[in-house]
C-alpha positions as a Markdown table, in Angstrom:
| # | Residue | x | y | z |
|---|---|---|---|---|
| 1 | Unk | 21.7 | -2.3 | -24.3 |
| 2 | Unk | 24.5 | -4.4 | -22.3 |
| 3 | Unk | 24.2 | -6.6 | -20.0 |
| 4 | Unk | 25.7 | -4.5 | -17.7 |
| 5 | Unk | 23.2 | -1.9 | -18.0 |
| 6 | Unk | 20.5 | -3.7 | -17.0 |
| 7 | Unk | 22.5 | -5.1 | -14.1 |
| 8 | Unk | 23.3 | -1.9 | -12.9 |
| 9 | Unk | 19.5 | -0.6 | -13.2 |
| 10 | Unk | 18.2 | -4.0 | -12.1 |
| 11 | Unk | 20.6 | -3.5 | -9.0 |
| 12 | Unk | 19.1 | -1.2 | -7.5 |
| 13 | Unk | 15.7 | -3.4 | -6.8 |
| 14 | Unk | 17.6 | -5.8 | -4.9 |
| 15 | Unk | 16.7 | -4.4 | -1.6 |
| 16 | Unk | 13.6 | -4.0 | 0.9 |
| 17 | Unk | 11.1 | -3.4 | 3.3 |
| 18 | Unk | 12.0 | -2.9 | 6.7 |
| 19 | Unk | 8.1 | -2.1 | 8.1 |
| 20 | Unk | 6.9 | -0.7 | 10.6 |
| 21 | Unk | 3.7 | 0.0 | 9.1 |
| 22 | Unk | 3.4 | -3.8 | 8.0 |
| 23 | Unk | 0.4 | -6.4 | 8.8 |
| 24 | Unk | 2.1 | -9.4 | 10.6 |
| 25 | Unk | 0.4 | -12.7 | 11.3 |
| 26 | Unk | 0.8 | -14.7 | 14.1 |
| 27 | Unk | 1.1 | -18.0 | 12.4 |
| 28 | Unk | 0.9 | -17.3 | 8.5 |
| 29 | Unk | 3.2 | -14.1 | 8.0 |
| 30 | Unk | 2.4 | -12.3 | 5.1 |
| 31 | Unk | 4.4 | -9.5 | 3.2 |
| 32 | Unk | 4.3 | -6.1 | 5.3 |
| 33 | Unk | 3.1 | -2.3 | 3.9 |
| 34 | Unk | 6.5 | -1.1 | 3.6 |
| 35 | Unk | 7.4 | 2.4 | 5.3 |
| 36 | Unk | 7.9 | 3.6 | 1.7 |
| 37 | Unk | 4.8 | 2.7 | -0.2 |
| 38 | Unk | 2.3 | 4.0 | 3.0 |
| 39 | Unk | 1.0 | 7.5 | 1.2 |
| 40 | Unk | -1.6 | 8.7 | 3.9 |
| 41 | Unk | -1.0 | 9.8 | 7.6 |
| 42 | Unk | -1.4 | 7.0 | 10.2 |
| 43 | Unk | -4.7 | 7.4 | 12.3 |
| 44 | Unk | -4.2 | 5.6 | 15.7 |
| 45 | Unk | -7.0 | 4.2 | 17.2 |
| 46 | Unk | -8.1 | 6.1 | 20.7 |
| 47 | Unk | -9.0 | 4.4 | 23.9 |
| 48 | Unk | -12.0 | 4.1 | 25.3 |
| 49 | Unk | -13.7 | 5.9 | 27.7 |
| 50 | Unk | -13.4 | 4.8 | 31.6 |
| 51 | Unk | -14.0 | 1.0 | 31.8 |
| 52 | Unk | -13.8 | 0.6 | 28.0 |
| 53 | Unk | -10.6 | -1.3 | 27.3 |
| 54 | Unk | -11.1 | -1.8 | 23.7 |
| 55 | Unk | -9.7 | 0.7 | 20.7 |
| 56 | Unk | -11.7 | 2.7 | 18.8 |
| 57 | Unk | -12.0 | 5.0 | 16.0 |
| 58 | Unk | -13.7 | 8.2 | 15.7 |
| 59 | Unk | -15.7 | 8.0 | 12.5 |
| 60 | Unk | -15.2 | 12.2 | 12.4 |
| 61 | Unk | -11.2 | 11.3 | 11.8 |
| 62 | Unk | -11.6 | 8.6 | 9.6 |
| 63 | Unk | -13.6 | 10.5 | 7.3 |
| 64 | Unk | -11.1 | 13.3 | 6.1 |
| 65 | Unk | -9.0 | 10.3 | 5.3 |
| 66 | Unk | -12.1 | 8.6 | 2.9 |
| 67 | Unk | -12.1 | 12.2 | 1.4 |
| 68 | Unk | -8.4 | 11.4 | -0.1 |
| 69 | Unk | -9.1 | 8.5 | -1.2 |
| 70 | Unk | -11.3 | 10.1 | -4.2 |
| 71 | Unk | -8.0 | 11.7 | -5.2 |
| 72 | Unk | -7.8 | 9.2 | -7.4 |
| 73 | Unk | -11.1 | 10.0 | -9.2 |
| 74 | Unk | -10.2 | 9.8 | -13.2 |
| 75 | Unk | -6.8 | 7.5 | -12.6 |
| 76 | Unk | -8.0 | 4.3 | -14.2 |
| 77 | Unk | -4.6 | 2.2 | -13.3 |
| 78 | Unk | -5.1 | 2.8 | -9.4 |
| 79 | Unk | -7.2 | 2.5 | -6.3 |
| 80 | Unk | -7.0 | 3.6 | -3.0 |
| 81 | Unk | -6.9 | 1.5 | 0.3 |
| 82 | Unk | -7.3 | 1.6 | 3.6 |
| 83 | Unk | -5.2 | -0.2 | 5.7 |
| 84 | Unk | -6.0 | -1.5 | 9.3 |
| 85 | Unk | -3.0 | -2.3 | 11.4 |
| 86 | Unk | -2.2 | -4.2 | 14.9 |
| 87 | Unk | 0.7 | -3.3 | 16.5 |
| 88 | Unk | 0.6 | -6.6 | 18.3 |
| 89 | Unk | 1.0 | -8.8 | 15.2 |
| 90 | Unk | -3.0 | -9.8 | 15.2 |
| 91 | Unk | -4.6 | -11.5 | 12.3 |
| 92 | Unk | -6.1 | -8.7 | 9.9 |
| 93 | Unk | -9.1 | -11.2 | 9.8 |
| 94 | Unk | -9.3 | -11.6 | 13.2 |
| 95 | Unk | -9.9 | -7.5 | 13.6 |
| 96 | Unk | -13.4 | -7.1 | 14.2 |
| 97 | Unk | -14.7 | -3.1 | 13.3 |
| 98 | Unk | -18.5 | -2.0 | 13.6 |
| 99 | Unk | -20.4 | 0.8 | 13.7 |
| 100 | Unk | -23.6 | 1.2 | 15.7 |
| 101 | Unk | -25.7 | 4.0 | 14.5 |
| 102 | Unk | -28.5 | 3.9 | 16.7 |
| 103 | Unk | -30.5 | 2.0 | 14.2 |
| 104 | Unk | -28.6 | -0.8 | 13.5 |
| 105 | Unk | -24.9 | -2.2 | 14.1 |
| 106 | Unk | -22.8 | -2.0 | 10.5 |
| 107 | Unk | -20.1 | -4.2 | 10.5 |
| 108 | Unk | -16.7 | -3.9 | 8.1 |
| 109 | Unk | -14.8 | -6.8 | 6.7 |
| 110 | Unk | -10.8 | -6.8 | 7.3 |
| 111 | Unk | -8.9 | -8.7 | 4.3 |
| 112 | Unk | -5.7 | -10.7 | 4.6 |
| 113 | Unk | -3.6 | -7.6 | 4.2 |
| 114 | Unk | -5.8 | -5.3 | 6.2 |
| 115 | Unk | -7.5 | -3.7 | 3.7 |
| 116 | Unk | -11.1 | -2.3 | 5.1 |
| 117 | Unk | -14.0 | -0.1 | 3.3 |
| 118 | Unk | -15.5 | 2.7 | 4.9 |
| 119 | Unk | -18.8 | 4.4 | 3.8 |
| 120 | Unk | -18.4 | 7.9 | 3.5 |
| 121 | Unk | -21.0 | 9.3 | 5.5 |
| 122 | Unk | -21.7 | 12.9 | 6.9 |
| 123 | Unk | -24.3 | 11.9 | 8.8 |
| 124 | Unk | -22.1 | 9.5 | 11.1 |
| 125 | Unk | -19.6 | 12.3 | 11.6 |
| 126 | Unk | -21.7 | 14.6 | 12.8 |
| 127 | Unk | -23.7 | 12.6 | 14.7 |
| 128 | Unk | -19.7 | 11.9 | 16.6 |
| 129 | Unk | -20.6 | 8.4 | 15.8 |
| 130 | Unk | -17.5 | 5.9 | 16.4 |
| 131 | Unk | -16.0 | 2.8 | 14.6 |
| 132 | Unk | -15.5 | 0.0 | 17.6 |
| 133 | Unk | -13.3 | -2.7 | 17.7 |
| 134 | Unk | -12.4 | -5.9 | 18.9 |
| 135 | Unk | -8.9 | -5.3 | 20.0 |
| 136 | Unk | -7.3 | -3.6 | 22.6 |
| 137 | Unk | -6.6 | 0.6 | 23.4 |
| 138 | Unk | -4.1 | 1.6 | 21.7 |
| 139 | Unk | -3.2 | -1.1 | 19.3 |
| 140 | Unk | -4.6 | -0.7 | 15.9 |
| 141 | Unk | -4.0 | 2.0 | 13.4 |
| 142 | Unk | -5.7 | 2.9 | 10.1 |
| 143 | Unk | -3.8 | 3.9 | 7.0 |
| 144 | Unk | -4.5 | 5.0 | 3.5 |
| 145 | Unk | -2.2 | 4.0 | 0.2 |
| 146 | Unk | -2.7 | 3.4 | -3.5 |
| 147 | Unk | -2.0 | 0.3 | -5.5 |
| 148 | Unk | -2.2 | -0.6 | -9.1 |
| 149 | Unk | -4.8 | -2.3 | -10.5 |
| 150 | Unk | -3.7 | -4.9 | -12.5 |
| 151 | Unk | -0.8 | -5.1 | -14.6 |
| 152 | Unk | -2.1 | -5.9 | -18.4 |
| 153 | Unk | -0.1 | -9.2 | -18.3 |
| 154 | Unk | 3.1 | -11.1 | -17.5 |
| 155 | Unk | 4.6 | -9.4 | -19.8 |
| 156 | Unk | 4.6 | -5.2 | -19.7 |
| 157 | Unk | 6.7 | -2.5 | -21.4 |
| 158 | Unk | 8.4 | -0.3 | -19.1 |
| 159 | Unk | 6.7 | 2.6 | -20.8 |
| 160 | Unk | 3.2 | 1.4 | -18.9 |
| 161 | Unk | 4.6 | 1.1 | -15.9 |
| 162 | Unk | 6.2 | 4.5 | -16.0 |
| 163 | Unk | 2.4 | 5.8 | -16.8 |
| 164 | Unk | 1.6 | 4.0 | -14.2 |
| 165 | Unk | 4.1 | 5.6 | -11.5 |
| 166 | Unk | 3.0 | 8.7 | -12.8 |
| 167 | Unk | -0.7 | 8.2 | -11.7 |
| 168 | Unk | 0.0 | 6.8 | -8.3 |
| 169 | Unk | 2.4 | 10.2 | -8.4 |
| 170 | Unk | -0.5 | 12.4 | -9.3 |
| 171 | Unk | -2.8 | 11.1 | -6.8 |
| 172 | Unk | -0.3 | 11.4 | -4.3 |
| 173 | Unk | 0.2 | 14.7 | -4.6 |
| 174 | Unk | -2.8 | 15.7 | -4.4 |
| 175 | Unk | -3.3 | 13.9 | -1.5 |
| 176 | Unk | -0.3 | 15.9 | 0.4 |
| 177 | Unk | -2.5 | 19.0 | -0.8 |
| 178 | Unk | -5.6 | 18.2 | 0.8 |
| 179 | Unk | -3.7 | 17.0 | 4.1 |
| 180 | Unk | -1.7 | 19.9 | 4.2 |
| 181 | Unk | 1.7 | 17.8 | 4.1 |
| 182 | Unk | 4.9 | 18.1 | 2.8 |
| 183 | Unk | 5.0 | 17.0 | -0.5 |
| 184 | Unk | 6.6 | 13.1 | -1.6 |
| 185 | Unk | 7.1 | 11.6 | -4.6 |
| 186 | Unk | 6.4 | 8.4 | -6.4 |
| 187 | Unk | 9.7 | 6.6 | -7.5 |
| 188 | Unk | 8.8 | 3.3 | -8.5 |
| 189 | Unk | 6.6 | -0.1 | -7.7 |
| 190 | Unk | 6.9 | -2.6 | -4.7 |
| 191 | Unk | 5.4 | -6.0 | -6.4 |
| 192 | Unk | 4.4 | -8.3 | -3.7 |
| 193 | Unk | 4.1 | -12.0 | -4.1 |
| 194 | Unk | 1.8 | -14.6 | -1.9 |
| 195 | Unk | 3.5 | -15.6 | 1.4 |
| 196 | Unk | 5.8 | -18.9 | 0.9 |
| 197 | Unk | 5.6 | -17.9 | -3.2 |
| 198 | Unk | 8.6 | -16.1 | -4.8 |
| 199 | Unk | 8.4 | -14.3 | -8.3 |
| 200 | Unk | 11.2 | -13.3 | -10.4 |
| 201 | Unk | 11.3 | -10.1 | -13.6 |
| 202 | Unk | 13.0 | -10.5 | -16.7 |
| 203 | Unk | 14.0 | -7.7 | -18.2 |
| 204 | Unk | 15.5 | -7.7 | -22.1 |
| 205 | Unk | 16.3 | -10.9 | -24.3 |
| 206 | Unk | 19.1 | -12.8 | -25.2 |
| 207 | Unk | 23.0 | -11.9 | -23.6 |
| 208 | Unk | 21.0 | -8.6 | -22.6 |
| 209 | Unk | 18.5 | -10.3 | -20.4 |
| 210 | Unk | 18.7 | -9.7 | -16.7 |
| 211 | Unk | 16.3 | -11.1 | -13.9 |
| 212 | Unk | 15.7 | -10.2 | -10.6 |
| 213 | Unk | 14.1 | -12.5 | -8.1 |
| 214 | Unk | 12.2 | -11.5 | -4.9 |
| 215 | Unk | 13.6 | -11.4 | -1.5 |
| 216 | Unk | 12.5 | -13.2 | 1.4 |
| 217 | Unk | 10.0 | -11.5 | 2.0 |
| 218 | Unk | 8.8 | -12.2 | -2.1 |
| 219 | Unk | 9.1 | -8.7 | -2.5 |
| 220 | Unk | 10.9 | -7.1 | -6.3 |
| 221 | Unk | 11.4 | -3.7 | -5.5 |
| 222 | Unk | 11.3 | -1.6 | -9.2 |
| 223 | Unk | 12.6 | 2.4 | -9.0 |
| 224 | Unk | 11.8 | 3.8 | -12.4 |
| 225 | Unk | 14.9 | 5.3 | -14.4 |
| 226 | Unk | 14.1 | 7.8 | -16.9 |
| 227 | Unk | 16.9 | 6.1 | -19.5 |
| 228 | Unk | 14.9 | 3.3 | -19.8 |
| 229 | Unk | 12.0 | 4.8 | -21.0 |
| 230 | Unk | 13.4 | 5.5 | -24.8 |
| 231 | Unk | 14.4 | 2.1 | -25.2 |
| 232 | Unk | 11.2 | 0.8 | -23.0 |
| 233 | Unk | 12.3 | -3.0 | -22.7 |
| 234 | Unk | 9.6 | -5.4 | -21.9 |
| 235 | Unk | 9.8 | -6.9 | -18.8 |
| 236 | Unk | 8.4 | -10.3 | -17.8 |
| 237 | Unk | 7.0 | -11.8 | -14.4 |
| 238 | Unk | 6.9 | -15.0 | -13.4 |
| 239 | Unk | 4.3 | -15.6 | -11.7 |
| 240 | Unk | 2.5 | -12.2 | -11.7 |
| 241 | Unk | 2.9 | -10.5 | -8.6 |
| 242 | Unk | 0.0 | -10.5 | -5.7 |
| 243 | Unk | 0.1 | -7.2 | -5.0 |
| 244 | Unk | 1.4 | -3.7 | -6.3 |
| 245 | Unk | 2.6 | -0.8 | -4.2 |
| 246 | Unk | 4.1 | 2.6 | -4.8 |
| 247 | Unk | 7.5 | 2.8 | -3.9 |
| 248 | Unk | 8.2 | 6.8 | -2.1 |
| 249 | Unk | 11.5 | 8.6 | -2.8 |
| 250 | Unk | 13.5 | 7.6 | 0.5 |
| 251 | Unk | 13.7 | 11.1 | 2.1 |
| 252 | Unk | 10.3 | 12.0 | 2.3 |
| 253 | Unk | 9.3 | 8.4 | 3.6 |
| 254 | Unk | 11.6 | 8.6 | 6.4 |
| 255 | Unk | 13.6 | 5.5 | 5.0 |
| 256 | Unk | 16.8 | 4.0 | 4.3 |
């Protein structure tokens, strides 16, 4: 393959992430969920009732949402997540979420990014039980993607990674099914990289070696091209990314 090639394919990662759907620190920013990798619906938190100024989520709508999630049953390279948002740029570890059951209060850990686990519980939604929060009506929302794994390595032929679209397609798609959506597609990977760190990927050896570095917001933005896949070139991080998302075809995310 020419250099050229793999400039032109290589190209077309060079761009990213404007996010609405992001988690954004007040004093250590870290890389946003981009618009394009978010593959469930947004659930905003409701108000409380009169006097109650805090937000706070119905467990009975939270738990369609944990139902998705097992989509990905028998897809060994992903997971799902859920995703807890402010829209006023708080601290995902400064969200507190707890639910009190009558016999005793259960509380749910928010990671740097937001991420948050949710029993599934049908016992809590019928009951109308509701997931309360520290933060105020209306701010927070929940959200459900999928991410890779792991990657094998620094060093991973193309041909996994396409397998590896292809699940985090597949589980998509399903998901659309269940929520009665229109249907998206899985286009490629968002590998995110540790705020203040940037990563770059080689692709190819010798005078056909191209790299890529991250933006500035240490993002390397990979859409698959079926081309590739024949000659399935082995392409290198360094260092290996943080984080792996799946990159949506820009029509259906609403992007670009």
């Amino acid at each position: 393959m020419r250099l050229v090639s793999w400039i032109v394919v290589l190209g077309a990662l060079a761009w990213l992430l404007v996010a609405q759907l992001g988690l954004r620190l007040v004093e250590r920013p870290l890389p946003d969920i981009p618009e394009r990798s978010v593959t469930g619906a947004a659930l905003p938190a409701e108000d409380g009732g009169p006097g109650d100024a805090v937000a706070m989520l119905p467990y009975a709508r939270i738990h369609p949402m944990l139902q998705a999630t097992e989509v990905v049953a028998g897809l060994d390279r992903i997971e799902s997540v859920a995703i807890v948002k402010s829209r006023q740029g708080v601290a995902p570890e400064d969200i507190v979420l707890s639910l009190d059951d009558g016999e005793q209060v259960h509380h749910f850990p928010v990671g740097q990014y937001g991420e948050v686990t949710f029993p599934r519980r049908e016992d809590w939604r019928d009951a109308g039980l509701v997931v309360r929060t520290n933060q105020p009506a209306g701010s927070l929302d929940l959200q459900v993607t999928f991410i890779l794994r792991a990657l094998p390595g620094p060093k991973v032929e193309y041909a996994w990674l396409w397998e590896s679209v292809s699940q985090m397609d597949q589980a998509l798609a399903a998901m659309d099914r269940l929520n009665g959506g229109p249907p998206r597609k899985v286009v490629g990977v968002l590998f995110e990289y540790a705020p203040g760190q940037s990563g770059v990927l080689l692709a190819g050896t010798g005078e056909n070696r191209a790299e890529l570095r991250s933006n500035a917001r240490g993002v390397i933005r990979l859409e698959m091209t079926p081309e590739f896949l024949d000659e399935n070139p082995t392409l290198v991080f360094k260092p290996m990314p943080e984080r792996m998302l799946p990159l949506l075809a820009a029509a259906e995310a609403g992007d670009d």
